[in-house]
C-alpha positions in Angstrom: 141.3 88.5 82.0 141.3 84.5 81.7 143.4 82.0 83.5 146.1 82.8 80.9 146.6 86.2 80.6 144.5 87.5 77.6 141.0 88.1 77.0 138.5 86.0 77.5 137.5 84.7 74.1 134.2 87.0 72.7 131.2 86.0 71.4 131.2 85.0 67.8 127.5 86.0 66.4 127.0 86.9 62.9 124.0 88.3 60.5 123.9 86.2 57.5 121.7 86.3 54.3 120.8 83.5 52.0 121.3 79.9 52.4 122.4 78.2 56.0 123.9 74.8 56.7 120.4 73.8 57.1 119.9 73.6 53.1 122.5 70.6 53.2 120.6 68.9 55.7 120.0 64.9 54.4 115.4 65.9 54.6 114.8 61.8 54.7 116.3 62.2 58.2 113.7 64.6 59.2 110.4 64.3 61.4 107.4 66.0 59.8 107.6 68.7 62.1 111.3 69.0 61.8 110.9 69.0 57.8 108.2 72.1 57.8 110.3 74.0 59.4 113.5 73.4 57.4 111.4 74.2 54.2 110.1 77.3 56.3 113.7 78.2 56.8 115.0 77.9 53.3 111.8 79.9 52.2 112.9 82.6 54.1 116.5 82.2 52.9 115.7 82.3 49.5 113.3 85.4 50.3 116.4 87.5 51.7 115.4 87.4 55.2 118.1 87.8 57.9 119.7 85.0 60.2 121.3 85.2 63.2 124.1 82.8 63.9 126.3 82.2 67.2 128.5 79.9 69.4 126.8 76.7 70.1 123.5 77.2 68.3 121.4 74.4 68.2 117.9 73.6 66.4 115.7 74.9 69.1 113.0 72.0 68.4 115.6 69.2 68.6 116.6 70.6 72.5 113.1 70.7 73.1 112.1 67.2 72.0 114.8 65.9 74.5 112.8 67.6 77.4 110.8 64.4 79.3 108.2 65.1 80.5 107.4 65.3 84.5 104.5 64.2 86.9 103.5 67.5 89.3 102.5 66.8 92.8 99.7 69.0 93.8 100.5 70.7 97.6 97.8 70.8 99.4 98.8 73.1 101.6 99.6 75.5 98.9 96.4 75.4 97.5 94.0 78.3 97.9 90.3 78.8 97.2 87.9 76.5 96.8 88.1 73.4 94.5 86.6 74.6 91.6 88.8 78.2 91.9 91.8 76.1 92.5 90.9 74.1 89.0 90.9 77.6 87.1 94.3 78.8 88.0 97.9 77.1 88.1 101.3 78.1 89.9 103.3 75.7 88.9 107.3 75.3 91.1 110.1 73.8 88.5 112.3 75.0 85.4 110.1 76.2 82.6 111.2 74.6 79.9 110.3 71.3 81.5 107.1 72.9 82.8 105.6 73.5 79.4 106.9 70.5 78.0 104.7 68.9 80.8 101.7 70.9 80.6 100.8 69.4 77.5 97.2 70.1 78.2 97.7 73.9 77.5 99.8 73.2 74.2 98.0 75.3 71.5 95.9 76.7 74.5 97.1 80.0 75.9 95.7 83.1 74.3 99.0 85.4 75.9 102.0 84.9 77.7 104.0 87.4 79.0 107.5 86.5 79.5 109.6 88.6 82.0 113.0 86.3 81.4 116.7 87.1 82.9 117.7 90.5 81.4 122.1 88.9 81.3 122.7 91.7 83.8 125.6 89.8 85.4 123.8 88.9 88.4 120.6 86.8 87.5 121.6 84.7 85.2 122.6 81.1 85.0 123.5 78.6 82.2 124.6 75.3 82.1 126.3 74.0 79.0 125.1 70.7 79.7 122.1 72.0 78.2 123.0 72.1 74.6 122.7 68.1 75.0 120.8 67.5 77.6 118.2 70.0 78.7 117.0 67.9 81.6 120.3 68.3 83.5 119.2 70.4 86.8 122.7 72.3 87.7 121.7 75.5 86.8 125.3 76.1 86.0 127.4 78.9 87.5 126.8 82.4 86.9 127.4 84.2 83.5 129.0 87.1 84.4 128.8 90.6 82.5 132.9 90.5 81.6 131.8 86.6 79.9 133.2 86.7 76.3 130.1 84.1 75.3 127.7 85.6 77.6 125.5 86.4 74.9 125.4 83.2 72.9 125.2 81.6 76.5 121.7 83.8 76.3 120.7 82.8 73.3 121.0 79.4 73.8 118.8 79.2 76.8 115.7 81.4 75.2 115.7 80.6 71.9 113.9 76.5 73.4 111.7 78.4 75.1 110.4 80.8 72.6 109.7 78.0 70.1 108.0 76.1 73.3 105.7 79.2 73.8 105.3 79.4 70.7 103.6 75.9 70.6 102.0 76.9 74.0 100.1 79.9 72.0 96.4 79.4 70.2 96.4 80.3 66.9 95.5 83.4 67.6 97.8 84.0 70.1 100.2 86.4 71.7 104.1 86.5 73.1 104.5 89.7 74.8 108.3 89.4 75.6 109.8 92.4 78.2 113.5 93.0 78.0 116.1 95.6 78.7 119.1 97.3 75.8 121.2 94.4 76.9 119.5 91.8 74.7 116.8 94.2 72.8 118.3 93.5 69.1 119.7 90.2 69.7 116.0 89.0 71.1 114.6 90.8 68.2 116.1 89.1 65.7 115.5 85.3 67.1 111.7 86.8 67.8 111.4 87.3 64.0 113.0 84.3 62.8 110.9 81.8 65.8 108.0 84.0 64.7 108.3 85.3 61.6 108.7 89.4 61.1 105.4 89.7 59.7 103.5 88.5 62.6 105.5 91.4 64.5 102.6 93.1 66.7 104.1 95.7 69.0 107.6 97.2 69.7 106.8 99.4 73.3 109.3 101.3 75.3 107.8 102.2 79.0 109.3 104.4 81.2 110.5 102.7 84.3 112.0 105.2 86.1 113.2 109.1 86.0 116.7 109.9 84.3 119.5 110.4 86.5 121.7 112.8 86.8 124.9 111.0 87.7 125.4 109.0 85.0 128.4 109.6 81.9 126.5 109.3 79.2 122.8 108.9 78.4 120.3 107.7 81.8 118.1 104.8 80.5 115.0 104.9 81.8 112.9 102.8 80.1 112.6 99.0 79.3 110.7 97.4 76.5 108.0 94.7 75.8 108.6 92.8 72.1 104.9 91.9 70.9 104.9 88.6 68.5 101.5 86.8 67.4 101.6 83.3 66.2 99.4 84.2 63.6 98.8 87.9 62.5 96.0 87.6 60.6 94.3 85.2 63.4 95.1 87.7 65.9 93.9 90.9 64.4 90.5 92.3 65.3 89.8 95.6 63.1 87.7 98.2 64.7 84.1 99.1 63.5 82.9 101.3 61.7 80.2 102.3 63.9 82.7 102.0 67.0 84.7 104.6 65.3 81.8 106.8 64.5 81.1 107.0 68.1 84.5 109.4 68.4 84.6 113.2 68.4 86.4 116.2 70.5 83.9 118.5 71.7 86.3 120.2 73.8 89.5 120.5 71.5 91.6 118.3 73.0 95.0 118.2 72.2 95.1 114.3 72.6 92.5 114.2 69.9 89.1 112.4 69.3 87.4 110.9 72.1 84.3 109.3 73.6 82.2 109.2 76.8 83.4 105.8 78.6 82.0 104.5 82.7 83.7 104.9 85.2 82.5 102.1 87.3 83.2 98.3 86.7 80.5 95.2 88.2 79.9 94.6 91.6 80.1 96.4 94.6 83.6 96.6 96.7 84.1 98.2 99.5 87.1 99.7 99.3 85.6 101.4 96.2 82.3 102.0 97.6 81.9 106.1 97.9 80.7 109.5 96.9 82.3 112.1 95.2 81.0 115.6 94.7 80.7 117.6 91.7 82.1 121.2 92.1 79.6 122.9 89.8 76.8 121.8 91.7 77.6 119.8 95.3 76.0 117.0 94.8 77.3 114.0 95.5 77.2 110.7 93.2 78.7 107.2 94.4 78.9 104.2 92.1 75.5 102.6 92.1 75.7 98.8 92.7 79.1 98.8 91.4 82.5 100.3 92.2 84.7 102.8 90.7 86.9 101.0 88.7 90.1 103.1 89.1 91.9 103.7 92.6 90.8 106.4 95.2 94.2 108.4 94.7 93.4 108.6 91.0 89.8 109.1 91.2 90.6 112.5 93.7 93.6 113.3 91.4 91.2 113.7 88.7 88.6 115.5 90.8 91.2 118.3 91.7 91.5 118.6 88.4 88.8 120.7 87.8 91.0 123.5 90.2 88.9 122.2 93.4 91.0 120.6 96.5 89.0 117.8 97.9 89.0 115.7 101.8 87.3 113.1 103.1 83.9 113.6 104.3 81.7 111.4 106.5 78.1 111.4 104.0 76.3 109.3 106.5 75.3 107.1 103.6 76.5 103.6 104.6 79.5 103.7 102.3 82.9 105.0 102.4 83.9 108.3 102.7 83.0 110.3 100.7 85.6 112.6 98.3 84.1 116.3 99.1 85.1 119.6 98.4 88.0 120.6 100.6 86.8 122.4 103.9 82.9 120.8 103.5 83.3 117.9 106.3 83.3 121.3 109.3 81.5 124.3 107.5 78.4 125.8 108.3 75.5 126.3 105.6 76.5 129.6 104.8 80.3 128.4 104.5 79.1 126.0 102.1 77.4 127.4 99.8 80.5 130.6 99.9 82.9 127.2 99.1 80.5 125.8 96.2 80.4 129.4 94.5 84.2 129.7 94.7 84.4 126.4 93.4 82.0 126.2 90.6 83.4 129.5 89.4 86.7 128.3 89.1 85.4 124.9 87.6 83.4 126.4 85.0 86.8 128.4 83.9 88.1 125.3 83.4 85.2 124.1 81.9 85.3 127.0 79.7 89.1 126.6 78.7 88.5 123.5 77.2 90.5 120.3 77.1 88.8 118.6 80.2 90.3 116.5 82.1 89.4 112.7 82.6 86.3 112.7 84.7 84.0 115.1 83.7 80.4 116.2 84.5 78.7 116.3 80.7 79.3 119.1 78.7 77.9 121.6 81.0 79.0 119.6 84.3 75.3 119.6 85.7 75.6 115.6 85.0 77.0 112.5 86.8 80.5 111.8 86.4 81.8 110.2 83.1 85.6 109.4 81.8 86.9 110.5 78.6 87.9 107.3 76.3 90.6 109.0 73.6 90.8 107.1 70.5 95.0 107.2 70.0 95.4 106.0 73.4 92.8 103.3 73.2 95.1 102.6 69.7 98.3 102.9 71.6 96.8 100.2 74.5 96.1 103.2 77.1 92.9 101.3 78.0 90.3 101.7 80.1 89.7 99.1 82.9 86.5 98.4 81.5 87.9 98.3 78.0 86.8 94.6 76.8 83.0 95.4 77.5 83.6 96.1 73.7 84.7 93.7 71.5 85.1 96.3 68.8 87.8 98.1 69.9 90.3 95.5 70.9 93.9 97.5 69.4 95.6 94.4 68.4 98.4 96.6 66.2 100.2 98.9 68.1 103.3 99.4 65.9 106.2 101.4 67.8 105.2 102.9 70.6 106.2 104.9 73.6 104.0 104.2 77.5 105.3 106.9 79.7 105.1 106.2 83.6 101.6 107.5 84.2 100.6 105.3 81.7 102.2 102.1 82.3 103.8 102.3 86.0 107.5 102.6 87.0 109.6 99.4 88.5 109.7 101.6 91.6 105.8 101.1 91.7 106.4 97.4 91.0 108.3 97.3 94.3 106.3 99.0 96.5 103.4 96.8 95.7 105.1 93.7 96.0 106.3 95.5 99.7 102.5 95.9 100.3 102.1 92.3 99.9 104.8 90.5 101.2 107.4 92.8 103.1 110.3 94.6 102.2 112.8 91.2 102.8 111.9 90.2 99.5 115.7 91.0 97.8 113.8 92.2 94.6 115.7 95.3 93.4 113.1 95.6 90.4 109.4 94.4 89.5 107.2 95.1 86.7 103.8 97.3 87.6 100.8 95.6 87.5 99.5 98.8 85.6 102.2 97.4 82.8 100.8 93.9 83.0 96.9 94.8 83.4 97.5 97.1 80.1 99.4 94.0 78.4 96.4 91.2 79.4 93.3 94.2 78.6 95.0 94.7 75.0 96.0 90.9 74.0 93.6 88.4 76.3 90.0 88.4 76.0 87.8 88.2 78.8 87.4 84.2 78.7 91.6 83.5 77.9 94.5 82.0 79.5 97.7 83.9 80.8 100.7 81.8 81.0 103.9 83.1 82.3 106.9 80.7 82.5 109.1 83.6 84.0 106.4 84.0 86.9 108.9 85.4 89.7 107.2 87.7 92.1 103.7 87.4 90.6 102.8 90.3 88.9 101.0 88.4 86.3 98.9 86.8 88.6 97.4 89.4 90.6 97.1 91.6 87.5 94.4 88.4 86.4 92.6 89.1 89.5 92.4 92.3 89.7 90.8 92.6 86.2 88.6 89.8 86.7 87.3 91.1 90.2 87.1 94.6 88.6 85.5 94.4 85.4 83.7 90.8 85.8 86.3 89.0 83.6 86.9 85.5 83.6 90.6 85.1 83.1 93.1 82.6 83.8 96.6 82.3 84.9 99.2 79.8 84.4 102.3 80.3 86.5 106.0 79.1 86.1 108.5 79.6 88.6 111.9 77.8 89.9 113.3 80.1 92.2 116.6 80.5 93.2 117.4 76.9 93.9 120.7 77.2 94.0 120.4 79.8 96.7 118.0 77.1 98.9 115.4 79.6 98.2 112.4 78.0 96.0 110.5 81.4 96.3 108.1 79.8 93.8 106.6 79.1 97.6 107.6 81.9 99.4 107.2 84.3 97.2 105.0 83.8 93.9 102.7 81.9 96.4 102.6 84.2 99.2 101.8 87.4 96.6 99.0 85.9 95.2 97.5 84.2 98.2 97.7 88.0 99.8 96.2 89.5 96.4 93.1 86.6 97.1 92.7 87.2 101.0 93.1 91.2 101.0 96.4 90.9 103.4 98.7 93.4 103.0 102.3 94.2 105.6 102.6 97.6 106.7 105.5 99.4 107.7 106.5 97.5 111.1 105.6 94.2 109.4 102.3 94.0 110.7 100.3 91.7 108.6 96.4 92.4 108.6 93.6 92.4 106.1 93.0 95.9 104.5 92.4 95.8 101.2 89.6 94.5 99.5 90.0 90.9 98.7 90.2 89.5 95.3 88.0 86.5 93.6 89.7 83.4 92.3 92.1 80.4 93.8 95.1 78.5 92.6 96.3 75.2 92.7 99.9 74.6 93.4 101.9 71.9 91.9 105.9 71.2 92.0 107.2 69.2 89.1 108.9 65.8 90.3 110.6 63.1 88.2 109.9 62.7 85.1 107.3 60.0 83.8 107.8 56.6 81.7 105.4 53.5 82.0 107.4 52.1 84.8 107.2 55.1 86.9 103.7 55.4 86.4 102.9 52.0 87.5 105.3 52.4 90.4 103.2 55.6 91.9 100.9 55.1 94.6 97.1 55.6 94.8 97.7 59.8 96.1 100.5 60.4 93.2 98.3 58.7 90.7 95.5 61.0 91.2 97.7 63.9 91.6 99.1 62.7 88.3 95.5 62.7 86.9 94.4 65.7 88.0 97.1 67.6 86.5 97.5 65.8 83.0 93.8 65.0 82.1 92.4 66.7 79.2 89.8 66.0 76.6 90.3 67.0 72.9 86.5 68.9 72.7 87.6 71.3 75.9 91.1 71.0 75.7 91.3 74.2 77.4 88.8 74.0 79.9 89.6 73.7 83.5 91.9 71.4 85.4 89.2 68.1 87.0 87.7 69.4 90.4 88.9 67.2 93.2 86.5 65.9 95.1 87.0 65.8 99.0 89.2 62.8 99.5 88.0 59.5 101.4 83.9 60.1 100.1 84.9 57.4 97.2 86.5 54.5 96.5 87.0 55.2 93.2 85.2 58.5 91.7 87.8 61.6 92.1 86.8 64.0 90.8 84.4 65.8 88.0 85.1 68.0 85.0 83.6 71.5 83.8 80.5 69.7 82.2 80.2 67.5 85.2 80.9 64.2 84.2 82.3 61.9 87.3 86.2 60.5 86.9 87.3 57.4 88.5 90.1 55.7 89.7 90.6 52.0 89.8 93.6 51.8 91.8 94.5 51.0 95.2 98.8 51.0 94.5 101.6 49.8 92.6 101.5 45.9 94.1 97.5 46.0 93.8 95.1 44.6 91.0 93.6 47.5 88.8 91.0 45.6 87.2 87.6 47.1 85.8 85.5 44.5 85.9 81.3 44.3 86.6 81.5 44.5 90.6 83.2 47.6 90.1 81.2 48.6 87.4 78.0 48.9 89.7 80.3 50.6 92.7 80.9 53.4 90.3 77.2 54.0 89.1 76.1 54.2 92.7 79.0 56.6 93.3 77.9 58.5 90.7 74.2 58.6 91.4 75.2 59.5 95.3 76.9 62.6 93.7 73.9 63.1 91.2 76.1 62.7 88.2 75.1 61.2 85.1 76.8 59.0 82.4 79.5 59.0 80.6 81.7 57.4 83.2 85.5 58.3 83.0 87.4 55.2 84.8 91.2 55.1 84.5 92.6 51.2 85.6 95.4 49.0 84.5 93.2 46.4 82.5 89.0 46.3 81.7 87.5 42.7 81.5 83.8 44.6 81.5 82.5 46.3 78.3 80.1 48.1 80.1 77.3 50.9 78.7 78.5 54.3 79.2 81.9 53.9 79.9 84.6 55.7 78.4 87.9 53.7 79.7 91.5 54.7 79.8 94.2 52.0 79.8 97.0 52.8 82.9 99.8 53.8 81.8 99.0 54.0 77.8 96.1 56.9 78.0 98.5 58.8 81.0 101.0 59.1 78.7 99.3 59.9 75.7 98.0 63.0 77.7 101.1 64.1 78.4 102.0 64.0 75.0 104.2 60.6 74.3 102.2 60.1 71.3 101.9 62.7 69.8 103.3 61.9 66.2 102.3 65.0 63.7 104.2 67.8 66.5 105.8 66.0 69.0 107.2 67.3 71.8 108.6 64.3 72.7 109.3 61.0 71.5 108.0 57.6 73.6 111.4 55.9 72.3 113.1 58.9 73.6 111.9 58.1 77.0 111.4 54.2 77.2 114.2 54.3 79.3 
């Protein structure tokens, strides 16, 4: 009840058909950006399609193009790997709608992002109607709370910017994967297919994130959903082959249909996946080569007991692990041995014989090496291998509607226990996604060479899901990370959380149950570089920055149009230069002309020769890269950027055919 004694007043949202108050809209007004989508809109009007309307609805562009952009400063401390892993990956610590706005580099770069946003429970999320005029107000505003008559609008209002931001963060051919709960399902659904468009509607999966309940008064939910939007359909699809399909059949009836042989190893050798197992028709014992097994130990000996064998760790004496062997092996005699391999390959070629193998299997007479079954309808429905993008061929881009249950895609109580395994059990989250949720999302919709964003990055998931595919099947991913924290709270667990998950994925760490932190598990490959975003930038502020902020500034805003999506700069180590920085993915050499806000910034011949002997000290050749205020030196090879003009153009001021912003919007 309100203040006055009746109901708080309820949301007013409405479905409507045909034309909006957009068709009377004055089009002269209009920014080219603005007037392709109002023609968009009334194309869809006049089509039939759908509309939702609510409280306070704005144009989601026009709250977007308020958004200034902001300078990052790089933490040092925060930073892990070395500088050229640290130049691949990106946790960035601020709101995310200013964060994209900001990372104008990536706009029209990410290949997937996976957004995890607040589900409205009543507990974890904030809104501040400030927003609906000014998005770059930072009171989070107080909580909305599940009894809020408007909470829903109040929702709307706050995801419907960032879905047309990510949608200008995606590649062409690129893809929103959106999780959510019943709470907002349709509503989000219905914004997804106007921002999006319903035909470029990929996916609609249901995963089971828990067991049902018994002590509930109607119907237990147990599973969440992920919404799956390209930007482009047709851009996004890759059909499947002929001669990939060919390779299907079902030699042993399956019930699950057509299948084919698939490896169960994945590049490089890791130690914690570095062992034997034995096959129970035969006793002989076959590890991974020069590689590892690609899935985890538990599931590799759940598999093996499959075949109606119990199996133990055995000591093989071979330099690796040990061993998986047949249960009671590791202390019998000879004689024992060979009574426990006849018992055991009789009962393994019954279940040989019965037909519907399971997983890992031994060749159709299981005399052979271990191999995995690949079916085709779970390679359709995204139940992928972790090798599944050594082919190209098969990449399901089309799921449809589709139910993951647990053993495929992970429960949010597994979520929590590895975010315990990495970081303690202090961590105050009651529910995290699986990586085996995530890994599935990024093997399905990234290729091996794409970039992950995720603007809702909370405890990390996203992140070590990255590394853990790259490490395991030689992948060369990357992440981009957004997280605020609870600010409001005093904790910014973008640093002590997000950060300290994915450091821990990187170095192996892991907390066991008394809290003791060592390293036990097989580290990860990769880095990160950490940057908070700070005020936001106009050409005053960027002249006012010193000589450290300015290259910070640099390093996080650079970009050139023929690798836009290329790697950040590498930093070189500071204090080897007076004025080279840093050097990009094809090596060229970047330099700074600028000693602080009250010094000259001049490129002028002296400085000129400093930088080619730089350069040739580092062995790098032309072009030269040299930011400074002013050039009075037309020298040869030199490819000069004007402080602050070519800063801001970077971060997007000047963008005039799909501004984010507008430099009159932010002269002051």
């Amino acid at each position: 009840m309100s203040a006055t004694g009746y109901p708080p007043p309820l949301d007013h949202l409405h479905i409507c058909a045909g034309r909006s108050a957009l068709s009377e809209t004055s089009y002269d007004a209009l920014s080219r950006e603005e007037l392709i989508h109002a023609l968009s809109r009334r194309d869809a009007e006049e089509a039939g399609a759908l509309r939702l309307h609510y409280k306070g609805q704005s144009l989601p562009w026009r709250i977007v193009r308020m958004v200034k952009p902001r300078r990052q400063k790089i933490e040092g401390k925060l930073c892990v790997g070395s500088e050229a892993d640290q130049a691949c990956n990106l946790i960035v610590e601020g709101e995310n709608l200013q964060a994209m706005v900001s990372l104008y580099k990536y706009r029209g770069q990410a290949d997937l992002i996976i957004a995890d946003p607040p589900y409205n429970t009543g507990k974890d999320f904030r809104y501040n109607d400030r927003w609906d005029t000014d998005p770059n107000d930072p009171d989070l505003g107080p909580l909305v709370s599940a009894d809020d008559g408007s909470k829903h609008s109040k929702w709307l209002r706050f995801i419907v910017p960032r879905l047309w931001a990510m949608k200008e963060m995606l590649r062409p051919s690129g893809v929103l994967a959106m999780c959510i709960d019943q709470r907002e399902l349709y509503r989000l659904g219905m914004v997804l297919d106007e921002v999006f468009g319903e035909q470029n509607r990929l996916a609609i999966i249901n995963w089971q994130k828990t067991t049902p309940k018994n002590d509930v008064s109607h119907v237990s939910v147990t599973t969440e959903y992920v919404l799956v939007y390209a930007k482009n359909k047709d851009a996004a699809r890759t059909q499947r082959s002929a001669k990939s399909t060919a390779r299907f059949q079902n030699l042993d009836n399956d019930p699950l249909g057509e299948w084919k042989q698939g490896d169960l190893t994945a590049p490089e050798r890791r130690k914690a996946s570095d062992y034997a197992i034995q096959n129970p028709f035969t006793g002989e014992f076959f590890g991974p080569g020069n590689r590892h097994w690609a899935s985890r130990r538990t599931q590799m000996k759940s598999w093996l007991q499959e075949w109606d064998a119990d199996y133990e760790d055995y000591d093989l004496g071979d330099d690796r692990g040990l061993a998986l062997a047949i249960k009671g092996w590791a202390r019998a005699s000879e004689e024992k041995r060979a009574q426990l391999l006849a018992k055991s390959r009789a009962r393994a070629q019954t279940r040989l014989d019965q037909g519907a193998w399971p997983t890992l299997y031994w060749g159709l007479d299981g005399l052979q090496k271990p191999v995995k079954k690949m079916h085709k309808e779970l390679v359709k429905a995204g139940v992928v291998p972790t090798t599944f993008w050594v082919e190209e061929d098969e990449t399901p881009t089309e799921i449809g509607a589709v139910s993951w249950l647990s053993s495929l895609s992970g429960r949010s109580r597994d979520g929590v226990e590895e975010l315990n395994a990495l970081v303690g059990r202090d961590h105050g989250f009651e529910t995290v996604k699986p990586l085996k949720l995530i890994k599935k999302l990024i093997q399905i919709w990234c290729p091996p060479t794409g970039i992950v964003l995720d603007p809702f990055a909370g405890s990390g998931t996203t992140a070590h899901a990255v590394l853990e595919l790259n490490t395991e099947a030689g992948a060369n991913r990357r992440f981009i990370l957004v997280e605020q924290g609870r600010p409001e709270r005093g904790d910014p667990y973008a640093r002590t959380l997000t950060y300290k998950r994915v450091e821990r994925a990187i170095s192996g760490e892991r907390v066991d149950k008394a809290g003791v932190v060592s390293r036990t598990a097989t580290p990860l490959t990769g880095g990160f570089r950490y940057s908070k975003l700070m005020l936001a930038v106009d050409a005053d502020a960027v002249l006012a920055l010193e000589r450290e902020e300015m290259l910070d500034l640099l390093l996080t805003s650079h970009w050139d149009q023929s690798e836009r999506s290329a790697s950040h700069l590498r930093r070189l180590p500071a204090g080897q230069h007076a004025h080279l920085f840093a050097v990009s993915a094809r090596g060229e050499g970047f330099f700074l002309v600028w000693s602080g806000p009250s010094k000259a910034s001049v490129f002028d011949r002296a400085t000129f020769k400093a930088i080619v002997e730089e350069a040739k000290k580092e062995g790098l050749s032309a072009p030269y890269h040299v930011y400074a205020r002013t050039s009075i030196y037309p020298g040869p090879n030199i490819e000069f950027y004007q402080i602050p003009d070519r800063i801001l153009d970077k971060l997007g001021f000047n963008d005039t055919t799909q501004p984010y912003s507008s430099a009159a919007e932010h002269a002051g």
